[in-house]
Rosetta silent file (secondary structure, phi, psi, omega in degrees, C-alpha in Angstrom):
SEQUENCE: XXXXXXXXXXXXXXXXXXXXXXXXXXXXXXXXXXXXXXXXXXXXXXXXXXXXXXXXXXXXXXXXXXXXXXXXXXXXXXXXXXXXXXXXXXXXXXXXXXXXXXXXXXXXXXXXXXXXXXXXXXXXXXXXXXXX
SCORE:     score description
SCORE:     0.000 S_00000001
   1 L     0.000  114.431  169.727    0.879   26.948   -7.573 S_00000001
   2 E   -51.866  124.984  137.883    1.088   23.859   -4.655 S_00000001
   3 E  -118.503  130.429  162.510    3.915   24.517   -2.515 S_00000001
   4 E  -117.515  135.958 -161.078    5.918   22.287    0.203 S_00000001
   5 L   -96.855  164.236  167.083    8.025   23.326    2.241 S_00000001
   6 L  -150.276  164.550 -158.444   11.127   21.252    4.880 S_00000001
   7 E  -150.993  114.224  160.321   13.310   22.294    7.237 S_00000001
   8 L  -111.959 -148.812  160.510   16.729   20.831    8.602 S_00000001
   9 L  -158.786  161.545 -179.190   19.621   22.859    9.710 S_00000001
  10 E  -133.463  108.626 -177.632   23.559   22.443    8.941 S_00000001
  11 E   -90.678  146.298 -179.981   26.445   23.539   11.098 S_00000001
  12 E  -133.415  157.409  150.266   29.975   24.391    9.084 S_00000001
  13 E  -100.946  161.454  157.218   32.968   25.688    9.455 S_00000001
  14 E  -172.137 -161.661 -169.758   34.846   27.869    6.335 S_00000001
  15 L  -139.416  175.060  156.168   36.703   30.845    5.486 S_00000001
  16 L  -129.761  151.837  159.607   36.585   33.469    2.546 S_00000001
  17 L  -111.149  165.292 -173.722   39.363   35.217    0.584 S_00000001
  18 L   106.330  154.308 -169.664   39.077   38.686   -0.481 S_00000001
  19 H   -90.840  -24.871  174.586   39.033   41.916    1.545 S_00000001
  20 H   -43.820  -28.463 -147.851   35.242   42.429    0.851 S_00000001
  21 H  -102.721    7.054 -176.503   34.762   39.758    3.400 S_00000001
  22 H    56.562 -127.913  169.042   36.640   41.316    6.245 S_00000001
  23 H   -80.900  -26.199  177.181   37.471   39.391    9.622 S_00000001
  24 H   -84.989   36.446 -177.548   35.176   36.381    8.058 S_00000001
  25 H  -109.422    5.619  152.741   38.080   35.837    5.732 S_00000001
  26 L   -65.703  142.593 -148.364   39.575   33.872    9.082 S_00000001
  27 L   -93.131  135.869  162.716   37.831   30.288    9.438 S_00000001
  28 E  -141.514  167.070  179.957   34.799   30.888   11.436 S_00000001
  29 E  -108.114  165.393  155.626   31.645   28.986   11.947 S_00000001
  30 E  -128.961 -174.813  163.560   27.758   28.988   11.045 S_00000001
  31 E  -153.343  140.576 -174.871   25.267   27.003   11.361 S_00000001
  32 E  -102.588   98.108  170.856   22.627   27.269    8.836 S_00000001
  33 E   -54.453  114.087 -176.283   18.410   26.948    9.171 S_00000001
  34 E   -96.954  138.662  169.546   18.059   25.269    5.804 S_00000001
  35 E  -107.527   92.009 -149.914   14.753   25.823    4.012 S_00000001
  36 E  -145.288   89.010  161.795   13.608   23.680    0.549 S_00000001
  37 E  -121.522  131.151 -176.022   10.219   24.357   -0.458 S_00000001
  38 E   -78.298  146.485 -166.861    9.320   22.617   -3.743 S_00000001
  39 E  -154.078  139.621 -174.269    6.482   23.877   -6.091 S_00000001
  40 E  -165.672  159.793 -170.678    4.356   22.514   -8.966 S_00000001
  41 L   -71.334  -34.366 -166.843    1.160   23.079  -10.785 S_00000001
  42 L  -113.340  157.019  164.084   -0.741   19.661  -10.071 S_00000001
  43 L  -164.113  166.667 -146.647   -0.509   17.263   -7.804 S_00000001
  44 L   -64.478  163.429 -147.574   -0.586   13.444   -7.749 S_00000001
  45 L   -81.793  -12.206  176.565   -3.645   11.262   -8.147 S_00000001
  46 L   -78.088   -8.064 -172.659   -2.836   11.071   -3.677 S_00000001
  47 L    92.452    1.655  177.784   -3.350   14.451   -3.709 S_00000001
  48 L  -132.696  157.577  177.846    0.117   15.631   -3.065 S_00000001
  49 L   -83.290  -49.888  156.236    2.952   17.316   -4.678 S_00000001
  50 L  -146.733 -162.356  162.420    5.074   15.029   -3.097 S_00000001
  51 L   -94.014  139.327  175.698    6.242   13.189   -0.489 S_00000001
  52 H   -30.975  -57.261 -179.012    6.984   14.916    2.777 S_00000001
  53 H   -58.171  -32.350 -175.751    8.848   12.444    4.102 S_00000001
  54 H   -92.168   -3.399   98.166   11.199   11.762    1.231 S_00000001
  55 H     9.509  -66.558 -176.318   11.321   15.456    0.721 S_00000001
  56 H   -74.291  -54.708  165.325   12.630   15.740    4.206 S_00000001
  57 H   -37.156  -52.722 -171.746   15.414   12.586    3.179 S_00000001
  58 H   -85.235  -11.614  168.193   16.343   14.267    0.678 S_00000001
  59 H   -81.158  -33.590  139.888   17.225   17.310    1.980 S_00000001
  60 H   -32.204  -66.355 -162.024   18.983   15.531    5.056 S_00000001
  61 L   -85.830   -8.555 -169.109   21.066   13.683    2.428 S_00000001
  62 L  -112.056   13.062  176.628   22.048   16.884    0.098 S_00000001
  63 L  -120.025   12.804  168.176   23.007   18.582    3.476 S_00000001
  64 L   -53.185  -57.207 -171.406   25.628   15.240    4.966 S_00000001
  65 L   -70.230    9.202 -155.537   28.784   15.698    3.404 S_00000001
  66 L  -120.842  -29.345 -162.612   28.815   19.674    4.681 S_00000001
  67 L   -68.689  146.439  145.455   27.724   18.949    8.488 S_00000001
  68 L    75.030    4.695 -157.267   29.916   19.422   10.905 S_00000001
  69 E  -127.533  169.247  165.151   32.853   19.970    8.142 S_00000001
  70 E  -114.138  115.829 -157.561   35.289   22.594    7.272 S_00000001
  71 H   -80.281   -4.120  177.258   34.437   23.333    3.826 S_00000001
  72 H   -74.669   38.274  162.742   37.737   25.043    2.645 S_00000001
  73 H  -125.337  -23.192 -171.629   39.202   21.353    3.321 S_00000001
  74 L   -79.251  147.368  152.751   36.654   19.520    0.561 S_00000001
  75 L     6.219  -92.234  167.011   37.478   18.975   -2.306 S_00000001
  76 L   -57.911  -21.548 -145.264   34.868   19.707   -4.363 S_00000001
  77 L  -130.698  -41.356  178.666   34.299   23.043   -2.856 S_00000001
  78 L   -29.776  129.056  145.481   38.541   24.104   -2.822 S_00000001
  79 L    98.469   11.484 -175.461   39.414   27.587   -4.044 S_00000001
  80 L   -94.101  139.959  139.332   35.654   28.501   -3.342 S_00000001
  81 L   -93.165  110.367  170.256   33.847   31.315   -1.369 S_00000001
  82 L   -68.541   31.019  168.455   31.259   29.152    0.299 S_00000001
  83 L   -50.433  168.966  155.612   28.801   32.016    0.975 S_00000001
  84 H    -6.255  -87.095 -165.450   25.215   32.013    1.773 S_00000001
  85 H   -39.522  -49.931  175.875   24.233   32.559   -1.678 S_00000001
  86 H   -73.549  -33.834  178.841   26.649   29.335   -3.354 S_00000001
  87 H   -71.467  -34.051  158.132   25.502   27.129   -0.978 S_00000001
  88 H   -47.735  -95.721 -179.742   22.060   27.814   -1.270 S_00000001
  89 H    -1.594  -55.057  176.244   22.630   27.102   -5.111 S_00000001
  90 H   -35.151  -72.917  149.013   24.592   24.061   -4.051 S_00000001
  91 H   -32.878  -37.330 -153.710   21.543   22.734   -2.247 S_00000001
  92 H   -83.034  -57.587  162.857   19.463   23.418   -4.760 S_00000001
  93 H   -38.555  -20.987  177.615   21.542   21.612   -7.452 S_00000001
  94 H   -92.857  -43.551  154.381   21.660   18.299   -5.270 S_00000001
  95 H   -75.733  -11.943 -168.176   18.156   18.380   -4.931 S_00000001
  96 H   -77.052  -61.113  170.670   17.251   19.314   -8.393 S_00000001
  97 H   -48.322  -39.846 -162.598   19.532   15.795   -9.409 S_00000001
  98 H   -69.192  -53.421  157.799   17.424   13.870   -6.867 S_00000001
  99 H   -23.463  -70.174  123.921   14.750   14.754   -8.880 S_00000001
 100 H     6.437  -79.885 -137.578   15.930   13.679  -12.381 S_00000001
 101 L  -105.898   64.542  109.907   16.376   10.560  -11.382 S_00000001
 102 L   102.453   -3.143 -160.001   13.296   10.013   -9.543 S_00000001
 103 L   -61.069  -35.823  172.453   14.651    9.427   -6.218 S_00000001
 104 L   -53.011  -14.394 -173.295   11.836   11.480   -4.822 S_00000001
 105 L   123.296  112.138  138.420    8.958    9.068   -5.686 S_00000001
 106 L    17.992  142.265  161.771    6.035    8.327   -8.005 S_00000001
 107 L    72.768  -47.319  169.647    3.909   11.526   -8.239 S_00000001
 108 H   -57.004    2.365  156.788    7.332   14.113   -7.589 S_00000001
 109 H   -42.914  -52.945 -154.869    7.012   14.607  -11.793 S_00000001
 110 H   -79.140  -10.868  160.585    5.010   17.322  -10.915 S_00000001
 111 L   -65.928  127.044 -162.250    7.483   19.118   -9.198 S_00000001
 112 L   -88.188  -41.547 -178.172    8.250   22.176  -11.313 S_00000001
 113 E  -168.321  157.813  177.633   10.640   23.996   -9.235 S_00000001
 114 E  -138.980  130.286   98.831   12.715   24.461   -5.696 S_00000001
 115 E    -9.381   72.889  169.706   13.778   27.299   -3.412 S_00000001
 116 E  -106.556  162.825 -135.542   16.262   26.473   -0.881 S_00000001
 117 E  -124.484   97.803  162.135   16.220   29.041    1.668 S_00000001
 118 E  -112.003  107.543 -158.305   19.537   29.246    3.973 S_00000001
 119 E   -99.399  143.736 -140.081   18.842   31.231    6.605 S_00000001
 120 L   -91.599  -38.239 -151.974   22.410   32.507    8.407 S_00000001
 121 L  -160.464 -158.231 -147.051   20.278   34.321   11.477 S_00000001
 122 L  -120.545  -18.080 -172.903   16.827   35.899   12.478 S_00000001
 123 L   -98.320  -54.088 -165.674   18.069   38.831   10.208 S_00000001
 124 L  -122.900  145.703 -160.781   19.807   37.547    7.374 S_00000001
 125 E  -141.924  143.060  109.985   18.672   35.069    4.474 S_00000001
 126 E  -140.759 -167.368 -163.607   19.738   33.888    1.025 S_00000001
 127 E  -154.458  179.164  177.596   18.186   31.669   -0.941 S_00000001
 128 E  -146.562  148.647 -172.241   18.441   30.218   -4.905 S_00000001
 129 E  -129.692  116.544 -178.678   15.178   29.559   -6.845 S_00000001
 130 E  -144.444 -170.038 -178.807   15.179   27.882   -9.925 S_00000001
 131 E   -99.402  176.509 -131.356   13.128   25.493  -12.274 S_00000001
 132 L  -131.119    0.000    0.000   13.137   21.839  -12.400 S_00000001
């Protein structure tokens, strides 16, 4: 199995409800080392699974509307606990549509599956893994 991996990072603000969540159920911030490495059996008559660079775009583009934001104010995301864990998922769903529809490029057929990796600290990780 080919894998490639990219790396941004995304700072947020949010909040949580429920008492599981303690003192982070007060808006605090993180900032997240984002991780999205893609995997596939083959790779493209270039010799790649895909491309880095648009790889890197696209991960940059499924992590915009969140920088920098407070996400208990979007929308999309009200009435949510934004943890680790949904937001990985989140990720993963935004690139998984880029995908579909092709936006990665000639040759990114061959991607099979993605990982995205959100890493909170030097300690603590989640991540969401799925197929393609």
């Amino acid at each position: 199995m080919y894998k490639l991996g990219v790396r941004d990072h995304v700072m947020i603000a949010h909040s949580f409800r429920g008492e599981l969540f303690g003192p982070a159920q007060r808006l605090h911030g993180a900032t997240y080392v984002v991780d999205a490495v893609f995997r596939g059996e083959r790779l493209d008559p270039h010799g790649v699974l895909l491309d880095i660079g648009r790889a890197s775009e696209a991960l940059r583009a499924a992590l915009a509307d969140l920088a920098y934001r407070n996400l208990d104010e979007l929308p999309e995301l009200a009435g949510r606990n934004t943890t680790t864990e949904f937001l990985a998922k989140l990720i993963f769903d935004r690139l998984a549509a880029k995908l579909k529809r092709g936006e990665l490029g000639a040759g990114s057929d061959g991607v099979q599956g993605v990982e995205v990796v959100l890493r909170e600290s030097h300690v603590a990780f989640a991540s969401y893994d799925g197929a393609i």
